[in-house]
N, C-alpha and C positions, 0 to 999 in steps of 0.2 A: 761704444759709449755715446754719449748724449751731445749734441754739439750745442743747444742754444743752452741760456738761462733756465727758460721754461721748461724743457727738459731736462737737465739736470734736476733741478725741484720736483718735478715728476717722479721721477727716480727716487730722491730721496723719501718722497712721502710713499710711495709704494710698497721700499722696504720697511717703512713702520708699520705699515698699517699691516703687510705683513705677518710680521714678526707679531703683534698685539694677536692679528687674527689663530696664529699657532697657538698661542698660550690659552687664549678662550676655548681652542677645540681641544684642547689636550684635556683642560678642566673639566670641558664637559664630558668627554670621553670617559676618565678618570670618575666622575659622579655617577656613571651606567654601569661603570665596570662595578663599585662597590654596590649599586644595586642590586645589580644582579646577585654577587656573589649573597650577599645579607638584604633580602627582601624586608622592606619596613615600611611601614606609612609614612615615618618622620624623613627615612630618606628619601622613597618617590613623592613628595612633597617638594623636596629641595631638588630633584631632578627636575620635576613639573615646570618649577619657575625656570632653572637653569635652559629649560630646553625650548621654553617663551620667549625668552630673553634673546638665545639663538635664534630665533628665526625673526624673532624683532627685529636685529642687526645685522640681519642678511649673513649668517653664518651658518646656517643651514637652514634648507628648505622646506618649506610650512607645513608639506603632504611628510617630508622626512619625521619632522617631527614628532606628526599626529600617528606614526607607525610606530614608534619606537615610543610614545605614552601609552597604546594600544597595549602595545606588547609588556610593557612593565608591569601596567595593572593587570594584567592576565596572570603577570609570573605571579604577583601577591595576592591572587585571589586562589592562587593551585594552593600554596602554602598554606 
């Protein structure tokens, strides 16, 4: 455990920040998953921003990214 003030604070802001960073990657997880299954413009649209947004806020990484927009518009152009 944490001995000073600063530390303790530490800690508590880690576990938020955390727990917030779960919830955005589940989401976005969750928005590739329904991509994939139902290929659509409307929804790799709403992945596109979802997945700018990630790497805006350092929640995944910028080349991840551009691999996984790569790969989405391929899936909907096979369709």
């Amino acid at each position: 455990m944490p001995l000073t003030k600063q530390a303790i604070k530490k800690l508590r802001r880690d576990r938020e920040r955390s727990q917030t960073r779960a919830v955005e990657e589940k989401k976005l997880q969750s928005l590739i998953k329904t991509m994939r299954k139902n290929p659509s413009q409307k929804a790799l649209t709403s992945v596109f921003s979802s997945l700018d947004k990630a790497a805006k806020i350092h929640i995944a990484h910028p080349n991840k990214v551009s691999r996984l927009k790569s790969r989405l518009t391929k899936l909907l152009a096979k369709k």
